[in-house]
N, CA, C and O of each residue as an XYZ file, in Angstrom:
304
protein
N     -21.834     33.382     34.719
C     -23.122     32.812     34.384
C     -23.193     32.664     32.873
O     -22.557     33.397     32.115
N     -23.933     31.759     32.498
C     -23.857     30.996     31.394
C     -25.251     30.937     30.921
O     -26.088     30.486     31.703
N     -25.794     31.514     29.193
C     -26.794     31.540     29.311
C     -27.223     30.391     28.053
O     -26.277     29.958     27.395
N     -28.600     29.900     27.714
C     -28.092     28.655     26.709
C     -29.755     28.507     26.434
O     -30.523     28.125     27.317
N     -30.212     28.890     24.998
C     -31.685     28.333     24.958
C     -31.321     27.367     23.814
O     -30.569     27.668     22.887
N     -31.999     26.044     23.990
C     -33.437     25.156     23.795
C     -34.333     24.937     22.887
O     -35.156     25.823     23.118
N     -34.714     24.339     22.005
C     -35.390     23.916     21.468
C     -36.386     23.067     22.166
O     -35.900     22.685     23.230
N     -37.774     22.554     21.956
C     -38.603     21.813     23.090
C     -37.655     20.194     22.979
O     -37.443     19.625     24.050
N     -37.224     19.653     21.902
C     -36.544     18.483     21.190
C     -35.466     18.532     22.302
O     -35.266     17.694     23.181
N     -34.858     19.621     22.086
C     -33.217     19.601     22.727
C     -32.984     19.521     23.975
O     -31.910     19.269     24.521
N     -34.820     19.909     24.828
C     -34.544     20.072     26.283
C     -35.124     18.675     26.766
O     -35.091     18.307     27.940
N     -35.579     18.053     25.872
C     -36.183     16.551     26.719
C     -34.801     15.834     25.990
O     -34.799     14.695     26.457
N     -33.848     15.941     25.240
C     -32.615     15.425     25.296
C     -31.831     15.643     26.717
O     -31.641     14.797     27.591
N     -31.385     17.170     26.697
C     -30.697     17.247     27.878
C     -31.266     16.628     29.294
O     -30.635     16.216     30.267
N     -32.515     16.701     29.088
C     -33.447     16.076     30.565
C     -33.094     14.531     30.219
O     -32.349     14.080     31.089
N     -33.325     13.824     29.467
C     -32.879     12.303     29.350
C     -31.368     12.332     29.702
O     -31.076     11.719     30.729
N     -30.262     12.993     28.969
C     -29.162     12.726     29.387
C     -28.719     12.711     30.695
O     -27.966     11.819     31.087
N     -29.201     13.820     31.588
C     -28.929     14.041     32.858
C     -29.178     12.979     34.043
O     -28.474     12.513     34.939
N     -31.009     12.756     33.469
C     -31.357     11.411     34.356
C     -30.199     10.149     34.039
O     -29.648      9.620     35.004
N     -29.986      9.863     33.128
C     -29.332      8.366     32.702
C     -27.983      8.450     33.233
O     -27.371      7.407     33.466
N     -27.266      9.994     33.526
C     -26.206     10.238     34.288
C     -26.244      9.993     35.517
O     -25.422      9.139     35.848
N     -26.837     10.378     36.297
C     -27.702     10.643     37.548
C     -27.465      8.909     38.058
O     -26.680      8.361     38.832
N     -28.585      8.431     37.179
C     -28.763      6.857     37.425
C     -27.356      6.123     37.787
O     -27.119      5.611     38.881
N     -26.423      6.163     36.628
C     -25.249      5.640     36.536
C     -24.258      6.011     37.614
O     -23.321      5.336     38.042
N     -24.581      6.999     37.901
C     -23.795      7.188     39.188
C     -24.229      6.764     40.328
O     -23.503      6.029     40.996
N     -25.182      7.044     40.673
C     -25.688      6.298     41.815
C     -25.360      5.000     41.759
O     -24.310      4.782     42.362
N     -25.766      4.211     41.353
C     -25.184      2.624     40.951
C     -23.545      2.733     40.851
O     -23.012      1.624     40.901
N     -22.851      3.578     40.752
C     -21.242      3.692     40.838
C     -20.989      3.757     42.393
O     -20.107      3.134     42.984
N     -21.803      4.516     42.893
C     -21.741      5.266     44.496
C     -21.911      3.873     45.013
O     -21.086      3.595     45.883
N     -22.738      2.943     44.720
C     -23.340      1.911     45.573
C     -22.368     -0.060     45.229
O     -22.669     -1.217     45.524
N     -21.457      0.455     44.653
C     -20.763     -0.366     44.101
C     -19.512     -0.665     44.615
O     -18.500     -0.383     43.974
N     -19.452     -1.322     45.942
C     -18.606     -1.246     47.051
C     -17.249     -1.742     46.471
O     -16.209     -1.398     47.034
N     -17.214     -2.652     45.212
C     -16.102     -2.586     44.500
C     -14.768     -1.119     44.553
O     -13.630     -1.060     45.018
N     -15.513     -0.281     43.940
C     -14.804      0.632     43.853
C     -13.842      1.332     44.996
O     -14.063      1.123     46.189
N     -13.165      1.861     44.719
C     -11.995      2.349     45.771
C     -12.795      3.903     46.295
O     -13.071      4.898     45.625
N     -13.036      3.573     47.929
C     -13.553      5.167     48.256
C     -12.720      6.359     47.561
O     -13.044      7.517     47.825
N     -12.275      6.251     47.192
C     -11.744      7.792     46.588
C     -12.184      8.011     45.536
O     -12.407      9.183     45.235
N     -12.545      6.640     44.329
C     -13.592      7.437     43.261
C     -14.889      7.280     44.065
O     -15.409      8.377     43.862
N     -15.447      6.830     44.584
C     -16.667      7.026     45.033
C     -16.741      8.294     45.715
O     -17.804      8.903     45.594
N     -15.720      8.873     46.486
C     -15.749     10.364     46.366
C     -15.642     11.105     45.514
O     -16.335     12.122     45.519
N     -14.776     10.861     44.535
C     -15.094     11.799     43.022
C     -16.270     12.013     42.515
O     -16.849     13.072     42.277
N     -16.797     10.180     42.265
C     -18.054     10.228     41.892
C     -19.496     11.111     42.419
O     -20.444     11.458     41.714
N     -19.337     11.285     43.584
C     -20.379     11.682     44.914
C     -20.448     13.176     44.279
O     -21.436     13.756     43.827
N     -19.074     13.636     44.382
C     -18.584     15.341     44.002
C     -19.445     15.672     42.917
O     -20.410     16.417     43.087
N     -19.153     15.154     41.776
C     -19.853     15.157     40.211
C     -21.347     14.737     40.373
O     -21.955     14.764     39.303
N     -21.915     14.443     41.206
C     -23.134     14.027     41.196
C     -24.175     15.465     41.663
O     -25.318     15.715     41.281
N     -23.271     16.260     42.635
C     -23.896     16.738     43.177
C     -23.998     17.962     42.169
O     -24.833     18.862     42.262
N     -22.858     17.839     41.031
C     -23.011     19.285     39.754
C     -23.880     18.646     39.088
O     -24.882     19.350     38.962
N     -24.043     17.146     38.346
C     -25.266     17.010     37.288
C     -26.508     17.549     38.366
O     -27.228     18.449     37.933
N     -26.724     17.130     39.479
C     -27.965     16.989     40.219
C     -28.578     18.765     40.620
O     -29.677     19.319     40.574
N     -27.118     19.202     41.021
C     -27.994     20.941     40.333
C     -28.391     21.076     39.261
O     -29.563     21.394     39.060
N     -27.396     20.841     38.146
C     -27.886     20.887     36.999
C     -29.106     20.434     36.367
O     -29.493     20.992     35.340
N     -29.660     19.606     36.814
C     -31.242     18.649     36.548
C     -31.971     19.630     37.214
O     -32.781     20.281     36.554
N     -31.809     19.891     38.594
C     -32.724     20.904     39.416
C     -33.597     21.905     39.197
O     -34.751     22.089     39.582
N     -32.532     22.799     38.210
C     -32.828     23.670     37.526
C     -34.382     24.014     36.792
O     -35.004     25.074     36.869
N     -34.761     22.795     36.089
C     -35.639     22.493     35.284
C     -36.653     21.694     35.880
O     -37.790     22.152     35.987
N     -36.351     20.467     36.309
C     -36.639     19.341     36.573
C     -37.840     19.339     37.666
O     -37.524     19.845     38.743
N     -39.488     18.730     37.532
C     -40.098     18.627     38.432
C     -39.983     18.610     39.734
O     -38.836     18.168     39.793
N     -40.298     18.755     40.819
C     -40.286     18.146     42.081
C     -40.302     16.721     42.123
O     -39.282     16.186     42.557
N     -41.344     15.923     41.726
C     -41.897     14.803     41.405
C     -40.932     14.012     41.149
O     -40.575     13.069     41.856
N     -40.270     14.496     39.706
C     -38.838     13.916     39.459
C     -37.363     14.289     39.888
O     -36.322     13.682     39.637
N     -37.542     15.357     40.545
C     -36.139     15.580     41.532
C     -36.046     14.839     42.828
O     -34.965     14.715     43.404
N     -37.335     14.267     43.367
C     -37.407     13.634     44.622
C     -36.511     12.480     43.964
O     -35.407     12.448     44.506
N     -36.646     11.648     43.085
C     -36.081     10.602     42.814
C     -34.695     10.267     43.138
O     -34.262      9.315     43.787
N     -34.010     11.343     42.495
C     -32.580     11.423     42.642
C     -32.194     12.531     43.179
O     -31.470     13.272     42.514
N     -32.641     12.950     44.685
C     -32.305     13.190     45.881
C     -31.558     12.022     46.886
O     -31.870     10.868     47.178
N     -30.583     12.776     47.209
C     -29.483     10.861     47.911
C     -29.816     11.264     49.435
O     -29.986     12.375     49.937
N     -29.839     10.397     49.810
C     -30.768     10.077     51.410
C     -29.321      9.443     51.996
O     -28.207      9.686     51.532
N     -29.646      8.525     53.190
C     -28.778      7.991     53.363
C     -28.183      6.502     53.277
O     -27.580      5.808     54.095
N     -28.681      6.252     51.686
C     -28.002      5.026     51.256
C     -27.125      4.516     51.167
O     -26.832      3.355     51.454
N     -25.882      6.302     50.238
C     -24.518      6.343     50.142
C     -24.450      7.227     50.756
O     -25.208      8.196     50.800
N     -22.561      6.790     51.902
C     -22.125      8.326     52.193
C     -21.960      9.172     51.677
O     -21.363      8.996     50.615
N     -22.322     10.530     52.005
C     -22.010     11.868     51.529
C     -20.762     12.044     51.397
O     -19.895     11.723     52.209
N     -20.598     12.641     50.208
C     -18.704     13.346     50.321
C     -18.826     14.367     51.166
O     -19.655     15.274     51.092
N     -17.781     14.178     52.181
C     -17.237     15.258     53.109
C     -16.630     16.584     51.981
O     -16.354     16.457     50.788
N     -16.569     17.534     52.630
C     -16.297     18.788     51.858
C     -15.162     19.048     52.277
O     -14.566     20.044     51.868
């Protein structure tokens, strides 16, 4: 465990960075271009920023980027 304080500045940075991550992936996930196997990479990594946002992050604004069934889930 990893412990890490914050400034009020530094935590609406990390909260912007995460969302704009978040975003970008999803739009990667949904981008049938891509070869399913990064879209499984991608899926994998989504689901560490998306704890990572959790953490902090409203309800309100965690509903957002909660994945339903738009894109498949990565199998485990």
């Amino acid at each position: 465990m990893l412990g890490m304080l914050f400034n009020e500045k530094e935590c609406k940075e990390l909260d912007y960075v995460l969302r704009k991550e978040l975003d970008e992936m999803l739009l990667d996930m949904g981008d049938i271009r891509l070869d399913q196997e990064i879209r499984h990479a991608i899926a994998n990594r989504y689901k560490t920023v998306f704890r990572m946002y959790a953490r902090f992050a409203p309800s309100k604004e965690l509903s957002k980027y909660a994945r339903n069934g738009r894109f498949p889930q990565a199998k485990q």
